[in-house]
DRENTI-114622 format. One record per residue (C-alpha): residue in one letter; x, y, z. Coordinates in pm, 1 decimal, always signed. Example, Ala and Ser with C-alpha at 12.3 -4.5 7.8 and 13.67 -1.06 7.14 Angstrom:
REM DRENTI-114622
+-------+----------+----------+----------+
! kekol !       xx !       yy !       zz !
+-------+----------+----------+----------+
!     A !  +1230.0 !   -450.0 !   +780.0 !
!     S !  +1367.0 !   -106.0 !   +714.0 !
+-------+----------+----------+----------+
***
This chain:
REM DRENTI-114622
+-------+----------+----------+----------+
! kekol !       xx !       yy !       zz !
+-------+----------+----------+----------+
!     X !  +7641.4 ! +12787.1 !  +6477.9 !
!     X !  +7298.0 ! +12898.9 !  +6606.9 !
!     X !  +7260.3 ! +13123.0 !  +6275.6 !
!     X !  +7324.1 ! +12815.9 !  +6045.7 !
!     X !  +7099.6 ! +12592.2 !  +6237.7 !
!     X !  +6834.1 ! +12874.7 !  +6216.3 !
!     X !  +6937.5 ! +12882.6 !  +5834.4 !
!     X !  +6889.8 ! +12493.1 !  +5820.6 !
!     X !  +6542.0 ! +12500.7 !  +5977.8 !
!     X !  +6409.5 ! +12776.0 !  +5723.3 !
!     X !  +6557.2 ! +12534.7 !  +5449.0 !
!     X !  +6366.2 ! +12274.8 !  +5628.9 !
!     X !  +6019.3 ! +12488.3 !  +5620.6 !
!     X !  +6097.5 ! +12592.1 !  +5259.2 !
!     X !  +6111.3 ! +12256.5 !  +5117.1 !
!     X !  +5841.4 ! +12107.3 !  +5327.8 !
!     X !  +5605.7 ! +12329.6 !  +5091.0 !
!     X !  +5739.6 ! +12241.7 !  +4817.5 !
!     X !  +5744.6 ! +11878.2 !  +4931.2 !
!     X !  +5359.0 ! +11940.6 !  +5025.4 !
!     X !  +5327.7 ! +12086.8 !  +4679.3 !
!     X !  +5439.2 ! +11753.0 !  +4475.6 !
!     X !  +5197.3 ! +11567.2 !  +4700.8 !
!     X !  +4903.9 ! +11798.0 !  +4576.2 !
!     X !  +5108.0 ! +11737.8 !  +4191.2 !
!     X !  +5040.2 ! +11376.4 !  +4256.0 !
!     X !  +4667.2 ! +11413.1 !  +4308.6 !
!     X !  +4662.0 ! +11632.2 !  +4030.7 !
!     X !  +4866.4 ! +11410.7 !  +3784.2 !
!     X !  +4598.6 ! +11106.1 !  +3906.5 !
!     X !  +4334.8 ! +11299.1 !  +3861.5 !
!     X !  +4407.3 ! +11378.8 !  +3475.1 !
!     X !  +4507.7 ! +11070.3 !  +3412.8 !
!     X !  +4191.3 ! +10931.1 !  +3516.9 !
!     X !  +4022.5 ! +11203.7 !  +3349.2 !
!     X !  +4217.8 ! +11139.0 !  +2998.6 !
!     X !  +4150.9 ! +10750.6 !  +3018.5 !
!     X !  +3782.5 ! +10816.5 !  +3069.9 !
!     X !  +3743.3 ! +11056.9 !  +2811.9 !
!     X !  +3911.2 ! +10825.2 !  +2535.9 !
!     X !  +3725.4 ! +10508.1 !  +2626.3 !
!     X !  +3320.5 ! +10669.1 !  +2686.6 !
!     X !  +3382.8 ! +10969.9 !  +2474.1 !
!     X !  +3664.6 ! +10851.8 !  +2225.0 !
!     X !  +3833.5 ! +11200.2 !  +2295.2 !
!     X !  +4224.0 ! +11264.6 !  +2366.2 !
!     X !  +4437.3 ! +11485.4 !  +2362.3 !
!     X !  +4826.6 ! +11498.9 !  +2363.7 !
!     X !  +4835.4 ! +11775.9 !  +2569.0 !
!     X !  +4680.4 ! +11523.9 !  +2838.7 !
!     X !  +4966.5 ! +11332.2 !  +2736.8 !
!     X !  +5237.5 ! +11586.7 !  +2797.6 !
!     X !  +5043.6 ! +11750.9 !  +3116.3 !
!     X !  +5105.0 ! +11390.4 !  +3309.6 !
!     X !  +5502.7 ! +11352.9 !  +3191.0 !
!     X !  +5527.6 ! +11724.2 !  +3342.6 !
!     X !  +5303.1 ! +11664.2 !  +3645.6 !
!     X !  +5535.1 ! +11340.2 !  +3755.2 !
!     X !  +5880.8 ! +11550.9 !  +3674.0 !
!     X !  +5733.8 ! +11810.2 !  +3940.8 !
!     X !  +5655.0 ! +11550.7 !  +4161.9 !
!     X !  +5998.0 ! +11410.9 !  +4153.3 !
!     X !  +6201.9 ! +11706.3 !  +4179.5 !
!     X !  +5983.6 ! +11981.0 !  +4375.1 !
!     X !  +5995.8 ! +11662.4 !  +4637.5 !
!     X !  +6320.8 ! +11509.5 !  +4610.6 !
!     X !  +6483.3 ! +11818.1 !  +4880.6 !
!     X !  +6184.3 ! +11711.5 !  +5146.1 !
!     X !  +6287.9 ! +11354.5 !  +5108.1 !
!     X !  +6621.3 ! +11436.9 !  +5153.1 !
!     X !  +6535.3 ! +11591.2 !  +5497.2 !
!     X !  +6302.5 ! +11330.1 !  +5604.6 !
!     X !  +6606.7 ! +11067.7 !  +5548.7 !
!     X !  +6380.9 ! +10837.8 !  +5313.9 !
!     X !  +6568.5 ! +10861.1 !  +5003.5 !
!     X !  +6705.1 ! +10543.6 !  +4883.6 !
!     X !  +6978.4 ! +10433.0 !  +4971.1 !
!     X !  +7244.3 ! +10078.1 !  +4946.4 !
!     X !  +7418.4 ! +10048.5 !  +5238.7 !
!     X !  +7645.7 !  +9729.7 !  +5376.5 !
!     X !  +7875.5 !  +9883.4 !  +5575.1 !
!     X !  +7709.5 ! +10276.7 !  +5695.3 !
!     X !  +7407.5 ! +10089.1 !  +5915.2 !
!     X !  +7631.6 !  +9894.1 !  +6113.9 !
!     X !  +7850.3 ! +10244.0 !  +6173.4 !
!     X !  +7823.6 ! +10392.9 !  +6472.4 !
!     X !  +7638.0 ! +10789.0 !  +6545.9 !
!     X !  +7940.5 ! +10939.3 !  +6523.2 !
!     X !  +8087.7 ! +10765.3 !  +6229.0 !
!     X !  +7814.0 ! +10776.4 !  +6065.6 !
!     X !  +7840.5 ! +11177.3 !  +6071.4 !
!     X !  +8144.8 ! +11155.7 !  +5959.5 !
!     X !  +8087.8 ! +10919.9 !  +5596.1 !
!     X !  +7786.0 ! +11159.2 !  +5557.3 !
!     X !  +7996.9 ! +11538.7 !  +5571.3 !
!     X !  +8268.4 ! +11320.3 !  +5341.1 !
!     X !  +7985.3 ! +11232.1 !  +5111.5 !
!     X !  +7842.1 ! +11581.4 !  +5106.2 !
!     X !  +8163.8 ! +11692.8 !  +5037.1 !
!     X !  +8278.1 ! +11471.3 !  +4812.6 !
!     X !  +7996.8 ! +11349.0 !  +4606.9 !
!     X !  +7654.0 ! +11557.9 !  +4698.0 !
!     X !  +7822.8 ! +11904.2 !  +4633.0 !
!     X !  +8002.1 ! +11851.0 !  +4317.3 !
!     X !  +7736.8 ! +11668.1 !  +4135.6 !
!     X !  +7470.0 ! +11921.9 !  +4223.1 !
!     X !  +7726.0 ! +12203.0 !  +4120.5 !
!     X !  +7738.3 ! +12044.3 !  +3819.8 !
!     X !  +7372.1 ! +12012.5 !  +3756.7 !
!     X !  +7290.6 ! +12381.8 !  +3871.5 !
!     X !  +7545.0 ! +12449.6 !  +3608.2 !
!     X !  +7398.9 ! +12283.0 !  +3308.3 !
!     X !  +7036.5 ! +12300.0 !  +3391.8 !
!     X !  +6992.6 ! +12629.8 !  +3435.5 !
!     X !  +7114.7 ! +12769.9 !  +3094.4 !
!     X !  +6938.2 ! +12514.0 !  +2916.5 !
!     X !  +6615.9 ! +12587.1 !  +3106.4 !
!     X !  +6679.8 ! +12967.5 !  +3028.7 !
!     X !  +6718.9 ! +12912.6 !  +2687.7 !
!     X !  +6404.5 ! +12697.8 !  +2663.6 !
!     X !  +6234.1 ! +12993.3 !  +2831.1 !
!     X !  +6368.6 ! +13255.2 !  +2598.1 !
!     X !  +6286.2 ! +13071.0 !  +2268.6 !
!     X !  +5914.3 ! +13017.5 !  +2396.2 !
!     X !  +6007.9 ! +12624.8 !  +2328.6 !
!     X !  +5712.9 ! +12430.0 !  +2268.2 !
!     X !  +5609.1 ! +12051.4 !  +2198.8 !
!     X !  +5662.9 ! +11918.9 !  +1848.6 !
!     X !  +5348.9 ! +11691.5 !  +1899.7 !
!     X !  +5028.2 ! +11877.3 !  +1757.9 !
!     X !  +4811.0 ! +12027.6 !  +2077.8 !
!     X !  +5089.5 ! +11974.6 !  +2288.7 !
!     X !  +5170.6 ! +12165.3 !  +2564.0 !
!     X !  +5464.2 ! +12443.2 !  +2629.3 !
!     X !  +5789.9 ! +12253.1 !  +2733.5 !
!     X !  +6023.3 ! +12586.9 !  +2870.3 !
!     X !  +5806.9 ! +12551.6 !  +3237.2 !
!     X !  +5897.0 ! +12179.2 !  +3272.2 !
!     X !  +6253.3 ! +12229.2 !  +3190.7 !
!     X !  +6272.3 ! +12465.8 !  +3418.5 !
!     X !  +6146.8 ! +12208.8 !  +3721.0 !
!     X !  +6526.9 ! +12059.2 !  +3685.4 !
!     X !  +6723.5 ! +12377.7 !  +3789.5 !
!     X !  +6466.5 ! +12428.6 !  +4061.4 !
!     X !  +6432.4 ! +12126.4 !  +4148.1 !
!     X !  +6845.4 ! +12076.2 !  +4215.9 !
!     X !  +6821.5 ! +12435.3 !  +4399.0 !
!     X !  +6595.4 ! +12303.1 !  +4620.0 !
!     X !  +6785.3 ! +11975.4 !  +4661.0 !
!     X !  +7102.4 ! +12191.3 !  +4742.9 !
!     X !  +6960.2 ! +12374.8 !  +4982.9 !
!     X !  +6865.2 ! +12105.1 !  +5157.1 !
!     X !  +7197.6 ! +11962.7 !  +5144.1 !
!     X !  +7366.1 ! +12243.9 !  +5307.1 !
!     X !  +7081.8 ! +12233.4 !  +5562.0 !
!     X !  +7179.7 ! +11866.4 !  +5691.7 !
!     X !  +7556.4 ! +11926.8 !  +5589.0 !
!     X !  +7505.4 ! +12190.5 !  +5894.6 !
!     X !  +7339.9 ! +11973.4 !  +6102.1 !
!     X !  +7643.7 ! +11683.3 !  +6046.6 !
!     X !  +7887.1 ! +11942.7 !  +6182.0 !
!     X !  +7660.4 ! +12090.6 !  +6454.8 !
!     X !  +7604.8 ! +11705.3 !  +6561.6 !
!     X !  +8011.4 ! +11684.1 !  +6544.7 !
!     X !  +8066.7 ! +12006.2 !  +6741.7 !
!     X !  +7831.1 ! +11806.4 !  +7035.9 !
!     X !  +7583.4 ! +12127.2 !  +6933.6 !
!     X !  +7278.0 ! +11893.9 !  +6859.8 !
!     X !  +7191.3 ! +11561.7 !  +6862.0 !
!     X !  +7116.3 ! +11382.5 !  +6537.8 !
!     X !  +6930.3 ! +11062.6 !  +6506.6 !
!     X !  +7052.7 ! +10917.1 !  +6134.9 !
!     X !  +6869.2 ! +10588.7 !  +6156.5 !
!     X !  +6658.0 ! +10537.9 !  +5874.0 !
!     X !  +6463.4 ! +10210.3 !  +5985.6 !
!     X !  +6138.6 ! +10225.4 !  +6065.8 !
!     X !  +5933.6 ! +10042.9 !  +6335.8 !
!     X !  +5718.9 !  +9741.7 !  +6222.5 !
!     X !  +5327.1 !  +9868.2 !  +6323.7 !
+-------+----------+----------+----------+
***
């Protein structure tokens, strides 16, 4: 179990950069969209590939960071019945949910996203808007994106069974003091 834990906290480190990555994507993606809004109202100058650059920008944002949400617990969620669970049960709905739901679907993605990303990349696609911008690199943020987002399943699924086992302890509340 100490392997997979050390497994789970390279996961961790691994999508921290990426998750510090769409945080430097969202500065980016402001920035040109300032930039573009300034430049067609003094200048009366756009461009679509300003357009396309900010679609792209928030897609990277989304799904480079989506796997360092998931292991900071502040995805959304809708829960009536998990926050009044106790630790242990709540383990429990979470491996069953992994299991169940997580795993599958993200099979499923990997398995669709990545052909169709390859085949983007292999046909040079492009945007059918004039200037536009190359579309292969942002179809290939989904498959990486749901990688990373996999990874970081298996990380916490380890951690559920390590808590289980009595290995570790896991704190799985998700509310956050009022400051």
């Amino acid at each position: 179990m100490k392997r997979l834990l050390s497994l789970a906290t390279g996961i961790d480190r691994l999508n921290k950069g990426f998750g510090i990555l769409a945080a430097v994507v969202v500065a980016v993606a402001c920035a040109i969209s300032a930039g573009n809004a300034l430049s067609r109202y003094l200048f009366d100058l756009s461009s679509n590939a300003f357009l396309e650059i900010q679609w792209q920008l928030f897609a990277a944002t989304f799904l480079l960071g989506a796997a360092y949400v998931l292991k900071l617990n502040e995805h959304v969620r809708v829960d009536l019945i998990y926050g009044a669970l106790g630790q242990r049960k709540k383990l429990w709905v979470d491996v069953f949910g992994y299991l169940v739901f997580f795993f599958p679907v993200m099979f499923i993605m990997l398995e669709m996203a990545w052909p169709w990303a390859w085949a983007s990349f292999r046909a040079g696609e492009g945007s059918a808007n004039a200037g536009g911008l190359p579309v292969w690199p942002a179809k290939f943020l989904l498959p990486i994106g749901f990688t990373l987002l996999t990874l970081q399943g298996i990380a916490e699924f380890i951690r559920r069974i390590a808590a289980l086992r009595g290995d570790i302890a896991l704190d799985l509340s998700y509310e956050k003091p009022v400051q």
